[in-house]
C-alpha positions in Angstrom: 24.4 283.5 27.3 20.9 284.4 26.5 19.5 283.9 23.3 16.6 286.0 22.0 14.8 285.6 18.4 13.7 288.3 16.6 12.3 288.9 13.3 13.4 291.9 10.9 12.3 292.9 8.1 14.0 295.8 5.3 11.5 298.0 3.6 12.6 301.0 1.2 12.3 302.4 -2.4 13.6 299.9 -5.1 17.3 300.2 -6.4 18.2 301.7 -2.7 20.4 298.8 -1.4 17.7 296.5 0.5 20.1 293.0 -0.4 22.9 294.5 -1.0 22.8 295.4 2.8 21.4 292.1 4.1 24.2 290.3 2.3 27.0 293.1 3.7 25.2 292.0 6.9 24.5 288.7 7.0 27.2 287.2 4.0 23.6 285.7 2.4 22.4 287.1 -0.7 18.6 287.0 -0.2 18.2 287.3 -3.9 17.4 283.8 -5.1 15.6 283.6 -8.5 17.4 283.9 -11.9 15.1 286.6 -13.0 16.2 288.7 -9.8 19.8 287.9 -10.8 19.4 289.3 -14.1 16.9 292.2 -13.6 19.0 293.1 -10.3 15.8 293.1 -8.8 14.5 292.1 -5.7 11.1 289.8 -6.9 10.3 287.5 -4.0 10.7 287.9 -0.1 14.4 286.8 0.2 15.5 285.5 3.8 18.6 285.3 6.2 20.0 284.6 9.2 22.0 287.6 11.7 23.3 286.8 14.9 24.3 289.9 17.1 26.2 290.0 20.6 24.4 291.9 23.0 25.0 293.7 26.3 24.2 291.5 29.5 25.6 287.8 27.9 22.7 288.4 25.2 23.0 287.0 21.9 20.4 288.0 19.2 19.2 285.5 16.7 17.6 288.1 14.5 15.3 286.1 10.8 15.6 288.5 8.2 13.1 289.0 5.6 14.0 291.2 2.8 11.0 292.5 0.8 10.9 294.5 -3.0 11.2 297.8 -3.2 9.6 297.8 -6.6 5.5 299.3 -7.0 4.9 296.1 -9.0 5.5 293.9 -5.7 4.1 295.5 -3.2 1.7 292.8 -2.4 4.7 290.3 -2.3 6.4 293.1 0.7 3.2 292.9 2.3 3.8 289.3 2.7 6.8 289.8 4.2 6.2 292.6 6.9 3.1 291.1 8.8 4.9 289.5 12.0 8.4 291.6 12.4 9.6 293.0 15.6 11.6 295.7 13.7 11.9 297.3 10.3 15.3 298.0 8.4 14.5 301.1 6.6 16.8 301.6 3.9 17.2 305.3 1.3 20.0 305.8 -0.8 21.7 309.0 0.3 22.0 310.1 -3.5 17.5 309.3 -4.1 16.4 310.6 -0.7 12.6 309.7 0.1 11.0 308.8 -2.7 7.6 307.1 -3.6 8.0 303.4 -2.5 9.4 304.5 1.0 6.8 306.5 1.6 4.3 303.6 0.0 6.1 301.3 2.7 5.9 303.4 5.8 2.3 303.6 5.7 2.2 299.5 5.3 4.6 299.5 8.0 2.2 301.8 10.5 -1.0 300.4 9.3 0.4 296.7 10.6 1.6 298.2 13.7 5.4 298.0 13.3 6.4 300.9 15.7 10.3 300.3 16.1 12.8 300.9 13.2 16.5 301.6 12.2 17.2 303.3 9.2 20.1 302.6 7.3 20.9 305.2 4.8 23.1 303.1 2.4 25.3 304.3 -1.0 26.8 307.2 1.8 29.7 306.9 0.1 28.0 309.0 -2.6 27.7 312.1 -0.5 24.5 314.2 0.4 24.8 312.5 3.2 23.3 315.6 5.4 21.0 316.6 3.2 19.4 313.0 3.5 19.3 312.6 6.8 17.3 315.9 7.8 14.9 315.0 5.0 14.7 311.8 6.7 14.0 312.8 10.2 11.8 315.8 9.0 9.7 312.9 6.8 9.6 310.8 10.3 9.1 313.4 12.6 5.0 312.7 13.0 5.2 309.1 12.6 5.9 306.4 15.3 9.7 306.0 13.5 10.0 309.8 15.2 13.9 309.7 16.7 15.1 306.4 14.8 19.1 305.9 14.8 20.0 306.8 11.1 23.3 305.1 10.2 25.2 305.9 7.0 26.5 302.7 5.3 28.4 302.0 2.4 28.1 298.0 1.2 31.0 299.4 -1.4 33.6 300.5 1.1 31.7 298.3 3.7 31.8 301.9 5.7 28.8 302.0 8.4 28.5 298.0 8.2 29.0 297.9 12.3 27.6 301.0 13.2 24.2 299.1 11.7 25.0 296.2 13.9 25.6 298.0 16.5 22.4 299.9 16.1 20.3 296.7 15.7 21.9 295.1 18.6 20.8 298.3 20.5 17.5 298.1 19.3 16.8 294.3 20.2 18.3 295.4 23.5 15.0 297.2 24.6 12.7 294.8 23.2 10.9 291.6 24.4 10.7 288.8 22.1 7.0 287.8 20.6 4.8 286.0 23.3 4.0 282.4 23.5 0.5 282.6 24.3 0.0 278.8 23.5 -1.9 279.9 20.4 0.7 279.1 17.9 0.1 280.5 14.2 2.3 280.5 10.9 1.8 282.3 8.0 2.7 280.3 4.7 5.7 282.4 2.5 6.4 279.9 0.8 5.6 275.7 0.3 7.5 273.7 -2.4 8.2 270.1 -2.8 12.1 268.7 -2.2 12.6 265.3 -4.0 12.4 262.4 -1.2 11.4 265.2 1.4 8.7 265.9 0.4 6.1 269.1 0.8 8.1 272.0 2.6 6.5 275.1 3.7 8.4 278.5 5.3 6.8 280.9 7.5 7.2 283.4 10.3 6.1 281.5 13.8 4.1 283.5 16.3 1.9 282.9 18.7 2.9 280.1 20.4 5.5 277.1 19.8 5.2 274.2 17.6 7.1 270.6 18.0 8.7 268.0 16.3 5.7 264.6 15.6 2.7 267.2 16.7 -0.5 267.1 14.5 -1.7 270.5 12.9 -4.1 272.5 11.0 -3.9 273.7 7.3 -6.4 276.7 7.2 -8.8 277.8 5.5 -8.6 273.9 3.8 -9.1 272.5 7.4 -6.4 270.1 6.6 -4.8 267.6 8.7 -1.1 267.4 8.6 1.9 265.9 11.0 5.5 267.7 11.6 7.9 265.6 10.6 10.9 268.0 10.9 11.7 271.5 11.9 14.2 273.8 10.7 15.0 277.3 11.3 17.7 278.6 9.2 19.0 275.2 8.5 19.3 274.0 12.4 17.0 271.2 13.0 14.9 272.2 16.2 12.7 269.7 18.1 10.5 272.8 18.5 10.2 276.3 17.2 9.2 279.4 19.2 7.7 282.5 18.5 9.9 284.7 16.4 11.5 282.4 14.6 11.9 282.1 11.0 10.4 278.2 10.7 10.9 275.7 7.6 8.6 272.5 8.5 8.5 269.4 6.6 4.6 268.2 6.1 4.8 265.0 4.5 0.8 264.4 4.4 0.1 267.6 2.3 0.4 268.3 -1.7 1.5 272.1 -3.3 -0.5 273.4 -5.5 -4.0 276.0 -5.8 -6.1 273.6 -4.6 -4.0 272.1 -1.7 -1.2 274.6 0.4 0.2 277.7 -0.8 1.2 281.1 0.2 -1.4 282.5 2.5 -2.0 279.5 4.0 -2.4 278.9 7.7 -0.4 276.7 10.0 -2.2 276.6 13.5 -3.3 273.6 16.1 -7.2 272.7 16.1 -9.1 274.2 19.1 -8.3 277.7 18.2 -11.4 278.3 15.9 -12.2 278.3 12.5 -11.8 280.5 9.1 -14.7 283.1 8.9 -16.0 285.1 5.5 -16.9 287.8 7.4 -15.0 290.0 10.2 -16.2 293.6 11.6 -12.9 295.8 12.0 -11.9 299.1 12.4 -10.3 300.7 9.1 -8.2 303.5 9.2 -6.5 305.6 6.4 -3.3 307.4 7.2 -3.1 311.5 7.2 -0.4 311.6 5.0 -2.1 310.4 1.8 -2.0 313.1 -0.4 -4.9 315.2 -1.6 -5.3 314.6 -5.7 -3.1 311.7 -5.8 -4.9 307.9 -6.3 -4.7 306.7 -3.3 -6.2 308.8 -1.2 -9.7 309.1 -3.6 -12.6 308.4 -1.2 -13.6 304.6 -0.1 -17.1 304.8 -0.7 -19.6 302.1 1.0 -19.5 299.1 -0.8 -16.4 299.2 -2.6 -14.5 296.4 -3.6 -10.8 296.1 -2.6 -7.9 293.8 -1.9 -7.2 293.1 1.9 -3.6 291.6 2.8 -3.5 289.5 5.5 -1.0 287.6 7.3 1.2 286.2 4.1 -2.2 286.1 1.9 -4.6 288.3 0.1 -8.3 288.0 -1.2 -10.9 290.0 -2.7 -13.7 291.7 -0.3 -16.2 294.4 0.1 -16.3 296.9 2.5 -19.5 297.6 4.2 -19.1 301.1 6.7 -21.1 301.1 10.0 -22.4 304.9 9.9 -21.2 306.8 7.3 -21.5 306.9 3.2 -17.7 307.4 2.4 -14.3 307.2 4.4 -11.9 310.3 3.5 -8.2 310.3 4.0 -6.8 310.9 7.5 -10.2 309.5 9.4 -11.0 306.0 11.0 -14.4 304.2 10.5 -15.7 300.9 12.0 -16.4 298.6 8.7 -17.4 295.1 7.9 -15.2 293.3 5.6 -17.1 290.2 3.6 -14.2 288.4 2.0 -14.4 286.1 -1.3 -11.9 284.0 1.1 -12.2 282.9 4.4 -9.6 284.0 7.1 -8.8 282.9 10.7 -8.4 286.1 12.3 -7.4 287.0 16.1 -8.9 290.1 17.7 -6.2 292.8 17.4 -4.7 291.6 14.0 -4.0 293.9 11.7 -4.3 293.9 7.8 -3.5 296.4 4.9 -6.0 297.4 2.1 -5.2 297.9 -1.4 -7.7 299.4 -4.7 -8.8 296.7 -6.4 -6.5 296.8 -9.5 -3.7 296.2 -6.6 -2.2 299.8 -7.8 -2.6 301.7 -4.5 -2.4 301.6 -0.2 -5.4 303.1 0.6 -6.5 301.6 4.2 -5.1 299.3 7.1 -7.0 298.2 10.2 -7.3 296.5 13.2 -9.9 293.4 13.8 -12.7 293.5 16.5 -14.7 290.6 15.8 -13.5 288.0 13.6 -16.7 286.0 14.1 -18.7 289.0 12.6 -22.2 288.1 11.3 -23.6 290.2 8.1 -27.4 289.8 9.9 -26.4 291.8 13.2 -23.5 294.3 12.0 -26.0 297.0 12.5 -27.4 295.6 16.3 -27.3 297.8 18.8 -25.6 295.4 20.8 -23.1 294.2 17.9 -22.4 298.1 17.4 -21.9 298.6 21.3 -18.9 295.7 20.9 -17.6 297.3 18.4 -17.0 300.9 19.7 -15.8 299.6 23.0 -13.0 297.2 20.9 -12.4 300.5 18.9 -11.0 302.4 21.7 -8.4 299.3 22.8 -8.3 296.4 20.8 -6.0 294.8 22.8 -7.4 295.7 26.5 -8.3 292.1 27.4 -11.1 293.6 30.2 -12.6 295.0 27.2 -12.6 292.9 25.4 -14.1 290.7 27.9 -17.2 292.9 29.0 -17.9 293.7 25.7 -18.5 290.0 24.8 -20.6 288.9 27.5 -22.6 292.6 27.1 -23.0 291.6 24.0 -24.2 287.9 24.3 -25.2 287.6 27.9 -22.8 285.1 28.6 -19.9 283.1 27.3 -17.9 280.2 28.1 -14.4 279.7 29.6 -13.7 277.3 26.9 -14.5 279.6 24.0 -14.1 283.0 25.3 -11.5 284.7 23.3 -9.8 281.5 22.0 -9.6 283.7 18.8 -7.3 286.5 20.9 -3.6 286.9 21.4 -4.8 286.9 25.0 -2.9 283.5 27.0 -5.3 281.2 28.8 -4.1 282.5 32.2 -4.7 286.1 31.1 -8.4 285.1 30.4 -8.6 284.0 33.9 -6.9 286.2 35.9 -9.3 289.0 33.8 -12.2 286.7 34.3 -11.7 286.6 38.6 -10.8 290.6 38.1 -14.3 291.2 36.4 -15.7 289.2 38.8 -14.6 290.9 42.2 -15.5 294.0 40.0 -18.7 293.0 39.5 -19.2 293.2 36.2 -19.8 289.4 35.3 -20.7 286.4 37.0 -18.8 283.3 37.4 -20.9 280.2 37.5 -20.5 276.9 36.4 -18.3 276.7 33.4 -19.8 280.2 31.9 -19.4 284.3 32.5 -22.2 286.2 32.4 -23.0 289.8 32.6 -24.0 290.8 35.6 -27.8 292.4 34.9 -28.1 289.5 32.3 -27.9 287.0 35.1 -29.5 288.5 37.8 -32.5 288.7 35.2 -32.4 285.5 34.2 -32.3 283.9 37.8 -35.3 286.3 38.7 -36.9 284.6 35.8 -36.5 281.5 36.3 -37.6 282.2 40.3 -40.8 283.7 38.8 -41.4 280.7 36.4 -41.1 277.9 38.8 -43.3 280.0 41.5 -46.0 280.7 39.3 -45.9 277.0 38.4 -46.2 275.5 42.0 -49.4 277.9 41.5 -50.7 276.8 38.6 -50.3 273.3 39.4 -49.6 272.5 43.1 -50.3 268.9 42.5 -47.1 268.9 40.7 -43.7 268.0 42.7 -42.1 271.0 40.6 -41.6 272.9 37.0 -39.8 270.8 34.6 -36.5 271.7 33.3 -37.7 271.5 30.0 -40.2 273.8 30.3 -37.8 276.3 32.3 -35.3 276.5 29.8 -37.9 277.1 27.1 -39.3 279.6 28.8 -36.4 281.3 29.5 -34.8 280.8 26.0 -32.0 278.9 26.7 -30.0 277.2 24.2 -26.4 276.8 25.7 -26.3 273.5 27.8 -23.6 274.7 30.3 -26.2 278.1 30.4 -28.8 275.7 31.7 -27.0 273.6 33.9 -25.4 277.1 35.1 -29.0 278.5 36.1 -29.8 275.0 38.0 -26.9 274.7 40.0 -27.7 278.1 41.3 -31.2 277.9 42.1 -30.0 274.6 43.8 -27.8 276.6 46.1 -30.5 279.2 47.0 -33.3 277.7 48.1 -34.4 275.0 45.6 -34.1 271.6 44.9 -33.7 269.5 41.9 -35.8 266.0 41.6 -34.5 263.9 38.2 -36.3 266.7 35.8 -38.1 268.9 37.8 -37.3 272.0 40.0 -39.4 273.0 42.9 -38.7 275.6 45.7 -37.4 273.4 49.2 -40.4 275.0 50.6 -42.9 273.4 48.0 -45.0 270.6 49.0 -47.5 269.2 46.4 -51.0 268.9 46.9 -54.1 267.7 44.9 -56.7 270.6 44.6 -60.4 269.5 45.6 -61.2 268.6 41.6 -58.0 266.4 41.5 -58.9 264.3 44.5 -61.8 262.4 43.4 -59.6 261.4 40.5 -56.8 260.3 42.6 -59.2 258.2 44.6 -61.0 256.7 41.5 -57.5 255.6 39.9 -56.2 254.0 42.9 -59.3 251.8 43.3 -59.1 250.8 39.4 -55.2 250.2 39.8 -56.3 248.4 43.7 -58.9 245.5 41.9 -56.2 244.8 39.3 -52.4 244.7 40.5 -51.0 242.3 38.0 -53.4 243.8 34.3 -54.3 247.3 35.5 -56.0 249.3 33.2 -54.7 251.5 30.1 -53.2 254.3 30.9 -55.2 256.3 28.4 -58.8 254.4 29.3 -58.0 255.8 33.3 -56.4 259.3 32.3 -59.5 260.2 30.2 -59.3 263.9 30.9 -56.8 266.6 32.1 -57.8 266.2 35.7 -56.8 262.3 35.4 -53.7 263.4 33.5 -53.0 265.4 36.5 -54.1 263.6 39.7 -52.0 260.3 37.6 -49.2 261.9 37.7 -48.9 263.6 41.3 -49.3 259.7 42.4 -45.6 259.0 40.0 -44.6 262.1 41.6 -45.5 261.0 45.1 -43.5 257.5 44.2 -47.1 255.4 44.9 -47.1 254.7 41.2 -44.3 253.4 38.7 -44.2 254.5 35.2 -43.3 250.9 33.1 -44.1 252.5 29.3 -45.9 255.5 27.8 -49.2 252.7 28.0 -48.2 251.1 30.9 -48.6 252.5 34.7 -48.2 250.1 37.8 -48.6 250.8 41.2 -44.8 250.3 43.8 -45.8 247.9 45.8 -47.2 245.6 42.3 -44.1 246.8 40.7 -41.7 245.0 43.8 -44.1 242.0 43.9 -43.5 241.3 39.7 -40.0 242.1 40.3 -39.4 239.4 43.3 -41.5 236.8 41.5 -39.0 237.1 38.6 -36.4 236.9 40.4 -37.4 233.7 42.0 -38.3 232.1 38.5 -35.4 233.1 37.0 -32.7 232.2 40.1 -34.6 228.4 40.3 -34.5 228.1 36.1 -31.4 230.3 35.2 -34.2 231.9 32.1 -37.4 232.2 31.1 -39.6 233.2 28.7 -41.9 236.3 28.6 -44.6 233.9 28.1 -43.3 231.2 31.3 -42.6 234.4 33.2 -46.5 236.2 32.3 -47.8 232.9 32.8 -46.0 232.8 36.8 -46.9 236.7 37.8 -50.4 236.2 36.4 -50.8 238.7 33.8 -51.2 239.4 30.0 -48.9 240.1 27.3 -50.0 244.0 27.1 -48.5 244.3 30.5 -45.7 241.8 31.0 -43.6 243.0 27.5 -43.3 246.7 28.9 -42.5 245.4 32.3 -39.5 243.0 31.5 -37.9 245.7 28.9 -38.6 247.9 32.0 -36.1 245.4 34.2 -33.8 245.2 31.3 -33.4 249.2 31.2 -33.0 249.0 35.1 -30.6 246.5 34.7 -32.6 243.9 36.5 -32.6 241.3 34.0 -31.0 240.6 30.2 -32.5 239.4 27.2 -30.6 236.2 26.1 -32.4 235.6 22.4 -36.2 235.2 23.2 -35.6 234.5 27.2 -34.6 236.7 29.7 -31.6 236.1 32.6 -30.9 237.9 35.4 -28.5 240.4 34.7 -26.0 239.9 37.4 -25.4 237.9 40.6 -25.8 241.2 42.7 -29.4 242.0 41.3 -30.6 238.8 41.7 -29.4 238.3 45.6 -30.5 241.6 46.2 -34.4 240.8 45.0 -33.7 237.2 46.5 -33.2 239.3 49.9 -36.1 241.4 49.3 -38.5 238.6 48.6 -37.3 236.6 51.9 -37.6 240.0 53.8 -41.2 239.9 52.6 -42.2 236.2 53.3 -41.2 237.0 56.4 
């Protein structure tokens, strides 16, 4: 037997039979609060649990979330509707359409629900005809166009199996959510149980989440371990997506200023809450002319946006256009009072202000949206090519790197329902394609690269040019020049140029080709510092007393370059073969008297305390020797053979 999980979720005009059909379905009345008992109202998002036998040795294990029908909870539907694979559309035979189902369709379409049953309960009332061409003729334009419509009857229980049948039908055809590895759940609800402690409910998707595993709380950035997992009273070592998920946090507190409805669960590594995502907002063509909701969204108003199980105050900010009418689709920017983590393709649902109307839904294209660039050119290129398919991942991909030059692998889309293995199967695609380039641990675009290693080419040329003398450009410099920020970016460009034709010396890049040269006015500099540096080994002179102008600066440094001098300090500049000789003679003094002093060891190399300070914290850094208090040891039996070699080699 194969089990699939599914979530469903009833929608429908209040007073139409919404829990009195999941209870004829399910035996569980989803109505749990005493007010709802006694108003015979459905408040709060009830839940259950439906398992249906399927063709094939398929069994269904369908969550049920039962929302209000009632205007005055809309927001708490809302809540309930944002991950389902299927909606349970209930209308009473003897009320027909009415305002709420209508209200609910559009919530249902701007969220992307696209696959429903309808159950038209109280049959046993008659109209039953009627109903079900006003129905279909109501449907006939939407994505619910050729639903099963099953007459029921929780009464006479007439219909009861039809529905079943229907669902199981349904969930037949359909493939359960994707595990992406990017688990999310949506908080419903979070309460504390006495020696439990803090439990919260949700709808898992995304990705599956295990028994002991450390997690998120978002926006709070809370920590917070899984001690136990539930889903409809079964304890679980893990739950999967599609699954209705009860998960017992024992590190967190309830309450408005620590987890609550809205609330995300997630892992860490999939990004973090923004205030600000760029999205495109769309208003459905069956708002009605004159009525409320369909009144123009002007630039700059301030509404209500539903997301996930939450909701918060923004303002919405349109790309091109003064006011959005009924019917049309605009890109927007949404600046929330609350921050959200989004995914690219999510979908949200906006209300008026004073929570009274529908009037929008969308579809996020950047959920790391900046208010500075919304009006780029490049930002608004991103955002028209994510407006035509949200959830092509190629698209998604070019449109990135267009945008930004590069990206990379590590960060690229994290913020996507796109898997890890879709990113790179889409990444070698573009590749082969064309479009981007692979290197190190980025993508590029293609022209962006191409540019930037033509760049860099020109740089270094033009500074084996400018300064010949010089072994090559360094790094530094080049990634200055070329406005680099990104580290991997960098290292990126250098491994390239590496593999074409240049080399890479410590800090410097030179073409293979490049041979440094002093230029006539440099040469009598050279010569002039290595006859001061000659007559005094052991006390040279001061680096800034020799280098006394920019020719000296430069002739001093080709000789480091060239490896004839050593640098010791920022002061202090010896030449090699002096630099070997101090080292040997230390490692004599030190192997014969296990430590010395810097004084005992200036007093044995023959120079001053200017030079000899530099020069033993030059050994320590080079692991030669180790300062022991105010002596100095050799730092290991290796080092000090190894010199010991090197000084025999020379006496002899």
């Amino acid at each position: 037997m194969t089990s699939k999980h599914f979530i469903l979720a009833t929608a429908g005009h209040v007073d139409h039979g919404k829990s009195a059909l999941v209870k004829a379905l399910t035996g569980t009345d989803p109505d749990r609060l005493p007010e709802e008992k006694a108003r015979q109202i459905t408040i709060e998002l009830g839940f259950a649990q439906l398992i249906l036998q399927g063709a094939n040795e398929q069994r269904f294990h369908i969550g049920i979330v039962d929302v209000p029908g009632h205007e005055d909870f809309v927001r708490n539907m809302i809540a309930g509707v944002g991950s389902i694979d299927l909606a349970l559309f209930v209308v009473a035979a003897d009320d027909g359409w009415m305002p709420q189902t209508e209200e609910h369709l559009q919530i249902l379409t701007y969220l992307g629900v696209d696959r429903a049953v309808i159950a038209l309960t109280k049959s046993d009332l008659g109209k039953i005809d009627g109903v079900v061409e006003q129905v279909r003729n109501q449907l006939r334009t939407t994505t619910f166009a050729r639903p099963p419509i099953i007459p029921t009857s929780v009464r006479t229980g007439e219909g009861i199996e039809n529905l079943k049948n229907a669902l199981a039908s349904e969930f037949s055809t359909m493939q359960p959510q994707r595990d992406v590895g990017k688990p999310r759940l949506f908080i419903d609800r979070a309460f504390v149980l006495r020696g439990i402690g803090t439990v919260v409910t949700g709808t898992l998707t995304g990705g599956r989440l295990h028994r002991g595993e450390g997690v998120v709380i978002q926006p709070q950035n809370f920590d917070a371990r899984i001690r136990s997992i539930q889903s409809h009273g079964c304890e679980l070592e893990n739950a999967q997506p599609g699954m209705r998920t009860a998960m017992n946090l024992p590190d967190v507190s309830v309450g408005k200023n620590a987890i609550q409805r809205g609330d995300l669960i997630t892992l860490q590594g999939l990004g973090s809450p923004t205030p600000t995502i760029d999205v495109l907002l769309e208003r459905s063509p069956r708002l009605k002319p004159n009525f409320p909701a369909a009144r123009p969204i002007k630039n700059g108003s301030s509404v209500q946006v539903h997301f996930g199980t939450g909701r918060t105050a923004a303002k919405i900010i349109l790309l091109d256009r003064p006011v959005l009418e009924g019917a049309q689709s605009a890109i927007a920017q949404l600046r929330l009072d609350s921050a959200i983590l989004a995914f690219v393709g999510d979908r949200f649902v906006v209300r008026d202000s004073p929570e009274q109307n529908t009037i929008a839904g969308g579809t996020v294209l950047d959920p790391d949206a900046n208010r500075a660039n919304f009006r780029s050119a490049a930002q608004m290129q991103l955002l028209k090519a994510r407006a035509t398919a949200p959830h092509d991942i190629d698209v998604c991909i070019r449109s990135q790197v267009e945008r930004d030059g590069f990206a990379e692998y590590k960060t690229l889309l994290v913020k996507s329902h796109f898997a890890a293995d879709e990113t790179s199967e889409a990444l070698s695609r573009l590749s082969h394609d064309g479009d981007i380039v692979l290197a190190g641990d980025i993508a590029a675009d293609a022209s962006y690269w191409h540019d930037l290693l033509e760049r860099a080419v020109r740089i270094i040329e033009r500074g084996h040019k400018k300064n010949p003398e010089r072994r090559g450009v360094d790094l530094t410099e080049l990634r200055t020049e070329l406005q680099i920020q990104s580290d991997k970016l960098s290292d990126a460009v250098i491994l390239d140029l590496t593999q074409n034709g240049f080399a890479r010396y410590e800090n410097q890049i030179a073409r293979v080709s490049h041979r440094p040269s002093l230029a006539p006015e440099l040469l009598t500099a050279a010569e002039t510092i290595l006859a001061a540096f000659s007559g005094k080994r052991f006390d040279p002179p001061d680096r800034k007393t020799v280098c006394r102008d920019r020719y000296f600066q430069q002739a001093l440094r080709f000789l480091v370059e060239q490896g004839q001098f050593v640098e010791i300090s920022s002061e202090v500049v010896l030449l090699r073969d002096a630099v070997e000789q101090m080292q040997n003679a230390v490692a004599k003094l030190l192997s014969e008297n296990g430590s010395a002093t810097a004084s005992q060891i200036r007093q044995k190399i023959g120079t001053t305390r200017r030079v000899i300070i530099p020069f033993l914290e030059y050994l320590d850094r080079t692991g030669i020797t180790r300062r022991v208090g105010d002596e100095r040891v050799l730092a290991k039996k290796s080092a000090a053979a190894k010199l010991a070699d090197a000084a025999s080699a020379q006496r002899r």
